[in-house]
N, C-alpha and C positions, 0 to 999 in steps of 0.2 A: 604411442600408448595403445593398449589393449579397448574396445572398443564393450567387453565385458564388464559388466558391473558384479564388484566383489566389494559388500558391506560389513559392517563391522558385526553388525546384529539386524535381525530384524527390525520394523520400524514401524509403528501404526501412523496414518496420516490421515484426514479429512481433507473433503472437497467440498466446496461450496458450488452451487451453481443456480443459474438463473431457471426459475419455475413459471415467471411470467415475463415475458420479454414484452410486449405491450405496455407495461407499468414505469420501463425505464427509461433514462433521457435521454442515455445513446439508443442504439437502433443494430443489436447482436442479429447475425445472417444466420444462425448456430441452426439446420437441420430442423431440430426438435428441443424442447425444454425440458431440463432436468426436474428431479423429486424433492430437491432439498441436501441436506449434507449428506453427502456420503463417504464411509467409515471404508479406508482399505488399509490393507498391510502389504509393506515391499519388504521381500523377504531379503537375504544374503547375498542370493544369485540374481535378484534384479527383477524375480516374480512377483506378481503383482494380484490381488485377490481380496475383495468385495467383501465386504463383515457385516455389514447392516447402513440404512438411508434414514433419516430423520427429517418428517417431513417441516419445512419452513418454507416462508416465502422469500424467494431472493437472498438469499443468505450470502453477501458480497464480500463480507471482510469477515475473518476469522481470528481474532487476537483473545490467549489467552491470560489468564489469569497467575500472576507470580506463585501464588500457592498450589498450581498444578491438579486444582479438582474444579473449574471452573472454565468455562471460556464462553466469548460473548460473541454472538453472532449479528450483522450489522447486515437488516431488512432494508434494500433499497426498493424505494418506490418513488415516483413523481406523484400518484393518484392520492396521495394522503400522507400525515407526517411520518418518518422512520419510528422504526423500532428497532432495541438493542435488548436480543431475546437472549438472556442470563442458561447458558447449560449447566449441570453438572457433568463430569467425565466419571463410567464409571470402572469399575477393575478391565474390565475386556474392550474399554476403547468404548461401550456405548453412551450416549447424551440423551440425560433430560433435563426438560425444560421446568428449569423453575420459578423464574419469571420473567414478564418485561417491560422497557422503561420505552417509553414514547417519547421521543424527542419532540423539541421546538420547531424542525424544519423538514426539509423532504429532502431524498436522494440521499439518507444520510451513509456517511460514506466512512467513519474512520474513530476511534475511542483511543484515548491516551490517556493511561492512569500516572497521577502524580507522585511524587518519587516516594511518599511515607503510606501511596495505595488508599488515602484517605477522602481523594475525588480522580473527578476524572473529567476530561475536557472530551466530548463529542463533538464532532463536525456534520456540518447538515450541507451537503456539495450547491442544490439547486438553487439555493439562497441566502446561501454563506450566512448561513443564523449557528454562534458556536453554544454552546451549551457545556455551561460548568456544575458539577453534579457530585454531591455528596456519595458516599461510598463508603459501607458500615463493614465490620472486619472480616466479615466473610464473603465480599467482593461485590454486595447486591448492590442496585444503582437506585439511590431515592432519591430525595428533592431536587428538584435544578436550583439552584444557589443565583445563577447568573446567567443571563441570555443578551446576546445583543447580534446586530447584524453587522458584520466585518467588511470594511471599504472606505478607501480614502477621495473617491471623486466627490464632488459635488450634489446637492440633488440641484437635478436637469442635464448633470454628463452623465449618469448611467439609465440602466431602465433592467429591469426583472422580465425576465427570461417569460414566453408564458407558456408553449406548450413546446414538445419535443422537437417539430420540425423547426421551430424557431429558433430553441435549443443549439441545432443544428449548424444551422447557417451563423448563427450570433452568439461565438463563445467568449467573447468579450465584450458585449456592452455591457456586461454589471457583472457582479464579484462571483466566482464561486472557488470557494474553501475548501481543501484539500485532505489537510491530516494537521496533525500536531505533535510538535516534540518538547520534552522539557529540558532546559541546560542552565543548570546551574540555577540563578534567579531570573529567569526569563523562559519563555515560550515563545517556541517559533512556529507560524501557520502558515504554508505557501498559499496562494491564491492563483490557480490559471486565467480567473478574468481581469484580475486585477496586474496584474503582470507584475506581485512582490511578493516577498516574504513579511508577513506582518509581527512587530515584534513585542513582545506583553511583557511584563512584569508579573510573577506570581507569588502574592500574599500566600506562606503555609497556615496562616491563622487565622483568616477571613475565609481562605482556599475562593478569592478571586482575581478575573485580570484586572491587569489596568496597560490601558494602552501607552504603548512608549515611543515607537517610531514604527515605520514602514522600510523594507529595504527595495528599489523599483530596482527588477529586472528588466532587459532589453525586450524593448516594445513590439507583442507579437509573442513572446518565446512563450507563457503558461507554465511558470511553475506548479510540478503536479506533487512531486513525495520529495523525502530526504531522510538520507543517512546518516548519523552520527560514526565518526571514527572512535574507537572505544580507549585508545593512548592517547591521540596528538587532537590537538582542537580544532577541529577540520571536519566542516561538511561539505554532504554531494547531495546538489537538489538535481534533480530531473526536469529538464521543460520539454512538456509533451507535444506543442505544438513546433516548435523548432530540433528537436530530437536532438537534444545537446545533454549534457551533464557539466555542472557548474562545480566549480571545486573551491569552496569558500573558507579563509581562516575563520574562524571563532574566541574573542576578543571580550576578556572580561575583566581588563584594566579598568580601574577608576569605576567600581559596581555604582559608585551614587551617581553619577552622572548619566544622561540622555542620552545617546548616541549611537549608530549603526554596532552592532555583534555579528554581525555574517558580513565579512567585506568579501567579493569576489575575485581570485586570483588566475580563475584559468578557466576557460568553456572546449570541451570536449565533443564532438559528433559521434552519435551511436551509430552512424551508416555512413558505407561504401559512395551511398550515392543520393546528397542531398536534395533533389530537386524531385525524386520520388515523394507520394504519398503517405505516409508512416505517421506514428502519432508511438511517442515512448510510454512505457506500463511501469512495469515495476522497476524496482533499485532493489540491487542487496550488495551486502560484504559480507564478503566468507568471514566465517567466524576466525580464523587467524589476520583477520584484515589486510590480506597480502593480495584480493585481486576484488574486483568488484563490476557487479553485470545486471544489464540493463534488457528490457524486453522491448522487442521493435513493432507496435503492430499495423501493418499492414505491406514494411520489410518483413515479416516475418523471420525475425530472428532474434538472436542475443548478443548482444556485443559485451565483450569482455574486455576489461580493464588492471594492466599491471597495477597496485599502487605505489608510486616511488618512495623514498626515502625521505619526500618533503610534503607527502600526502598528495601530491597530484599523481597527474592521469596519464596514461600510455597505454593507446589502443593498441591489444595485439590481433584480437580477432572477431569479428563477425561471423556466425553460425547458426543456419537455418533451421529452425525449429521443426521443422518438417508437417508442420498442421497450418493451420488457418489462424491470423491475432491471438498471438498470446498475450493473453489479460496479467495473468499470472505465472510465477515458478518458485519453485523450492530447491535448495541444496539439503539433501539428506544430513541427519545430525554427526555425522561421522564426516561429512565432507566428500563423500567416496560418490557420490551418483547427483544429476541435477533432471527433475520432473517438470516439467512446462505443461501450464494447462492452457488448450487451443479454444477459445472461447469458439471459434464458429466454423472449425469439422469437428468439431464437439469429441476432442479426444485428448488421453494426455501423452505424451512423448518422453520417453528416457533416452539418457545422457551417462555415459562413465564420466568420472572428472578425476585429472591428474591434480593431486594436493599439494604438487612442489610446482609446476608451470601454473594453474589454475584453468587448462584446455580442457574442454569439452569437447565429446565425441559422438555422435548418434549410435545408440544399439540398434536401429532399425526396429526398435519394440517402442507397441501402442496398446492404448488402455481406452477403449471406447467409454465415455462417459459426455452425457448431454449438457452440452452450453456449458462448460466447467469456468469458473472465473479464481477460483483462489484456493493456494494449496496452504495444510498447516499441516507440519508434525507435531504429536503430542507425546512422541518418549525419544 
């Protein structure tokens, strides 16, 4: 394959990136800190070009909104509770702010809207506090509906994290909470400290949980994000501490009953060389669900994954990112190019990608931007 990127159309994207690295619970190496979002466009030929920065703090997770004039940006901090700062998008790609919802907890790290977009479940990472929250038709976040803290030990088996270097060293003595997905009648939340997938029931006419069961992962691994496969009933959790991809049916026989919904069928390694220091980032699948790729950081890479016939996994390739911990990356909407943002040489890296093998190639092109942590296209 040509090592050239040739896109369909031009492309506006956002970057998130960290403005106060002090404030967070890991400890990013990144140079110098960023301004807040910043607005680029990758054009055809794979150029890349700076439209405007909006300033926020910590702007970690960028998920927008089904109606496409909206998207919400997720303030991490340890020093005080998250915020979920509400943009509007406007004709040229620029954001403003119009409002924001304070969560229950800190580090909050992740928003998942409910399938009729009528609430939405927040995750708060530092202290696994989820927060279930009303959401009026134009996507604004009001009342919290439901708060509770997520965790199946005992009190006197766990203990609450208390400052960063503790943080550190003790990612599993107490729970912390990931992200959230909805499937079907149920919600599924990983947990890295708790070493499960925690699994809810969701009332659409109360729009609360109720807890159903735990699914325990192997002890040590941290479940961190997951994929849903959009045909076959199959997910891919990521564990960040064991650098694995878990590939689990999904099982909605007998809905009145209690019982395990993610059974796990197969555990994958995202690296050449397990005994290295790495810790897994992101999960995605290509939008025709035909391969799906994980970010390594501290291998500094991405590993790539056939998906087979039966929704499992078949590593073809591992491929250096060419920067420092990638937090984050993006496949272009076309499929045609993949962007890796390097949290700490604070730049981002392009990728041509073949849409029949799903290989990625380095252009040997970089986009300097400070402590970048999350990429989002908006067209």
């Amino acid at each position: 394959m040509s090592n050239a990127i040739k896109l369909d159309k031009d492309f506006r994207f956002l970057v998130g990136t960290y403005t106060d690295l002090d404030a967070l619970a890991h400890q990013p190496y990144a140079p110098t800190s960023g301004k807040g979002i910043y607005g680029l466009t990758i054009r055809k030929d794979g150029a890349l070009s700076e439209q405007h920065v909006t300033d926020i703090l910590n702007p970690a997770v960028l998920i927008p909104h089904s109606n496409g004039k909206m998207i919400y940006a997720i303030v991490e901090t340890i020093q005080s509770n998250g915020d979920v700062v509400q943009l509007s998008i406007g004709e040229n790609g620029s954001l403003n702010n119009e409002s924001t919802f304070t969560a229950s907890g800190k580090s909050t790290c992740y928003i998942s809207l409910s399938p009729k977009k009528d609430s939405a479940i927040v995750i708060n990472y530092w202290d696994a506090i989820i927060d279930v929250v009303d959401v009026d038709k134009d996507g604004k976040l009001g009342s919290v509906l439901q708060s509770f803290k997520q965790l199946y030990r005992k009190e006197g088996e766990w203990r609450q994290v208390e400052y960063r270097e503790d943080h550190w060293e003790n990612r599993q003595v107490g729970p912390h909470a990931h992200c959230a997905h909805f499937w079907k009648d149920w919600v599924f939340i990983p947990d890295l400290g708790e070493n499960a997938v925690f699994q809810y029931r969701y009332d659409p006419v109360k729009k609360s949980l109720e807890a159903d069961t735990h699914i325990k992962f192997e002890a040590g691994s941290g479940p961190r994000h997951m994929v849903m496969h959009p045909d076959m009933d199959i997910a891919y959790v990521s564990n960040e501490l064991f650098n694995t991809v878990c590939v689990a049916k999904l099982d909605a026989s007998e809905p009145e009953k209690t019982k395990e919904r993610l059974i796990p069928i197969q555990y994958e390694s995202t690296l050449e060389n397990r005994d290295q220091v790495s810790y897994v980032s992101e999960i995605k699948l290509s939008s025709d669900a035909k391969f799906l790729y994980v970010s390594n950081r501290g291998d500094n890479s991405l590993a790539i994954f056939k998906v087979l016939e039966d929704g499992q996994l078949e590593r073809i390739d591992v491929v250096p990112t060419g920067g420092k911990f990638p937090r984050h990356f993006a496949l272009t909407p076309c499929g045609g190019a993949v962007l890796v943002a390097n949290q700490d040489s604070s730049n981002i890296t392009l990728f041509s990608r073949d849409k029949n093998t799903g290989l990625i190639e380095a252009t040997g092109e970089h986009y300097d931007i400070p402590a970048p942590n999350y990429i989002r296209f908006i067209d």
